[in-house]
N, C-alpha and C positions, 0 to 999 in steps of 0.2 A: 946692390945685388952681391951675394956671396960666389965666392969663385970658382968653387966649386960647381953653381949655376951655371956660371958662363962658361968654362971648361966642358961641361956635362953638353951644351948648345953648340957649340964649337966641335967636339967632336963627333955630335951623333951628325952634326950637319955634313961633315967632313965624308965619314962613314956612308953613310946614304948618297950623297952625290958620284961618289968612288963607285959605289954597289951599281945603283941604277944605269950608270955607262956603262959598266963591263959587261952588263948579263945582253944588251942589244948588240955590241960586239963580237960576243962568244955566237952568238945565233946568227949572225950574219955569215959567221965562218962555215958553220953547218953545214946549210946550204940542202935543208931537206924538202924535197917534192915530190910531187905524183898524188898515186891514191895510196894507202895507208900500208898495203902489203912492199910497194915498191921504198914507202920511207922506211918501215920498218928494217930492209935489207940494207939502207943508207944507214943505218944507225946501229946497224952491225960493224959495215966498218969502218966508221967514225965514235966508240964507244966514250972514249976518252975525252972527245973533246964535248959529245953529247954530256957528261956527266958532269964536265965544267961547266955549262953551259945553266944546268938544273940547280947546282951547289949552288952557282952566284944569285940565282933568281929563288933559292931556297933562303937567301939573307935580306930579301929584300924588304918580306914584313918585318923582322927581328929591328931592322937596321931603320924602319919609317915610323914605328912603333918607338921607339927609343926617342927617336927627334919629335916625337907628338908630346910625350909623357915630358922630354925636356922644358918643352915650350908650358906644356900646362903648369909646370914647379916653378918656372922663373916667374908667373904672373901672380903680382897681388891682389890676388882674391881667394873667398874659401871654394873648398871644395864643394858646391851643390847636388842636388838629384842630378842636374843636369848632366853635370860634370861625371858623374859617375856611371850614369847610366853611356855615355861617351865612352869612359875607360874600357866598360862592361862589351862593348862593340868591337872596339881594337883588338882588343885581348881576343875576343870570338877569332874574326882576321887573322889576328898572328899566328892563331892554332890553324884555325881552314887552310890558309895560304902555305903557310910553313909546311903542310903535313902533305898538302897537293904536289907541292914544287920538290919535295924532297923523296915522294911515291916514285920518281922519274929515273932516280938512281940508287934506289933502292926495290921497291916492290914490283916495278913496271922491267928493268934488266933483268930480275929472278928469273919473270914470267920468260919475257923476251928468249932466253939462254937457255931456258928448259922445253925440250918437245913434249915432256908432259902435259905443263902449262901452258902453253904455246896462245891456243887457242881464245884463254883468258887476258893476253896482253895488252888486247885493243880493248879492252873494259880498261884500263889501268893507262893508258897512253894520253898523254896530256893533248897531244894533236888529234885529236879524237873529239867533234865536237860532242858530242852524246855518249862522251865517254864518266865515267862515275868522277874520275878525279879533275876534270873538267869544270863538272857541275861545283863540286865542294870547292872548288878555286873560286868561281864567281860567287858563289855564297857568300865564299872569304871577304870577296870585295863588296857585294851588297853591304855586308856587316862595317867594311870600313868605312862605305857612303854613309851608313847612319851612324856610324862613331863620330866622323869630320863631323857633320849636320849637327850631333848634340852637342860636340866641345867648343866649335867656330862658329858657330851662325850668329851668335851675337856682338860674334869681335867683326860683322861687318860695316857693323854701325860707330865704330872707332875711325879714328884717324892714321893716316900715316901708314909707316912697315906693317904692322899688324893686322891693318884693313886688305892690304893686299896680299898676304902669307895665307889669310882666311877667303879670299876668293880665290885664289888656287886649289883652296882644299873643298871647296862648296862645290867649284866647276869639276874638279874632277869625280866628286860624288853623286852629280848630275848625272854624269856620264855613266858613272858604274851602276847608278840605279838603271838605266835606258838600257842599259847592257846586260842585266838580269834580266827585265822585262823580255828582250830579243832569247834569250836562251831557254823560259819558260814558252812562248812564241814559236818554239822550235825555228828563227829566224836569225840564220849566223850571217845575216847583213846589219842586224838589228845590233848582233850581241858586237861586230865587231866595230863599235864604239868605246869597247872595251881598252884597245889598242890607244889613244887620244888620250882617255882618262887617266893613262900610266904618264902620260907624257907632259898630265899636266902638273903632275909632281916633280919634273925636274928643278923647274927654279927653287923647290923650295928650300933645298940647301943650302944657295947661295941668299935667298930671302930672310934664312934662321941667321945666318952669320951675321949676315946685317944689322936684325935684329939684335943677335948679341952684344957687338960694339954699344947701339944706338940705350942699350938698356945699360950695359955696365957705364955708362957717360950721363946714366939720369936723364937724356933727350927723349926718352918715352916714359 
């Protein structure tokens, strides 16, 4: 494997695991509740640490998207429909997710800060289940469940690291479809399976790293 491979594995692994701890961190510090008019006045004055909170969870597609694209270059084989139609998915994700999580500290405090728009905020408020940028989030993740589903579902039937880096990504595509399903359902017991699915992508950093070693050493 060229090194640039495993470097490319290695860091996005590094990257990603870094990402996905800090943004349940940053939200825990928050500490936003009530019904939506009383968060909104919490996130007046906590702006700073709200906008942290959105940046880091704004890197999270960039950052799981790069470790996907890593894993599919390091593996011998070509690239097929399947494989492509897979990319075609992610790439969807990285825009929906990216543009949702990043509406929070950019389009959504506009609204927030202005009494003209005021009124428009809670269309744009990520805590807002039936709110627009809500919905384009879990789109995001639908599109990622069937990205995972086209690139991994056949690396379940492998052996070894690989067999389990791809049920991590199938389990949690499980979930984000379930979790679409609840949000169309108007059913936010249903959608918030949504929260589990995120979580099942943490190993998978330390699962890619693994796999680097195990790949640059020829054992896979």
């Amino acid at each position: 494997m060229k090194k640039s491979i495993f470097y490319n594995l290695v860091i996005s692994s590094v990257l990603f695991t870094f990402i996905i701890l800090i943004w349940p961190v940053f939200m825990s510090l928050l500490h936003i509740s009530g019904d939506i008019e009383n968060q909104f006045i919490m996130i007046k004055k906590n702006i700073f640490l709200f906008k942290r909170c959105f940046i880091s969870a704004a890197l999270i597609a960039p950052s799981i998207t790069y470790l996907i694209i890593s894993i599919i270059i390091s593996e011998d084989e070509k690239i097929d429909l399947l494989k492509i139609s897979g990319l075609f998915f992610i790439l969807l994700y990285f825009i929906l997710a990216t543009f949702a999580y990043s509406s929070q500290f950019t389009i959504f405090l506009y609204l927030l800060k202005s009494p003209k728009y005021y009124n428009l905020a809670e269309l744009f408020y990520f805590g807002n289940f039936n709110s627009i940028v809500y919905y384009i989030n879990q789109l995001g993740y639908f599109s990622f469940a069937l990205g995972t589903i086209f690139l991994f579902s056949r690396d379940i039937l492998k052996k070894g690291i690989k067999k389990i880096i791809a049920l991590f990504f199938l389990l949690s595509a499980f979930l984000s479809v379930i979790a679409f399903i609840g949000l169309l359902l108007n059913s936010p017991k249903i959608n918030s399976v949504t929260l589990p699915s995120g979580f099942l992508t943490l190993p998978l950093g330390v699962l890619t790293i693994i796999y680097a070693f195990k790949k640059v050493k020829g054992s896979i």
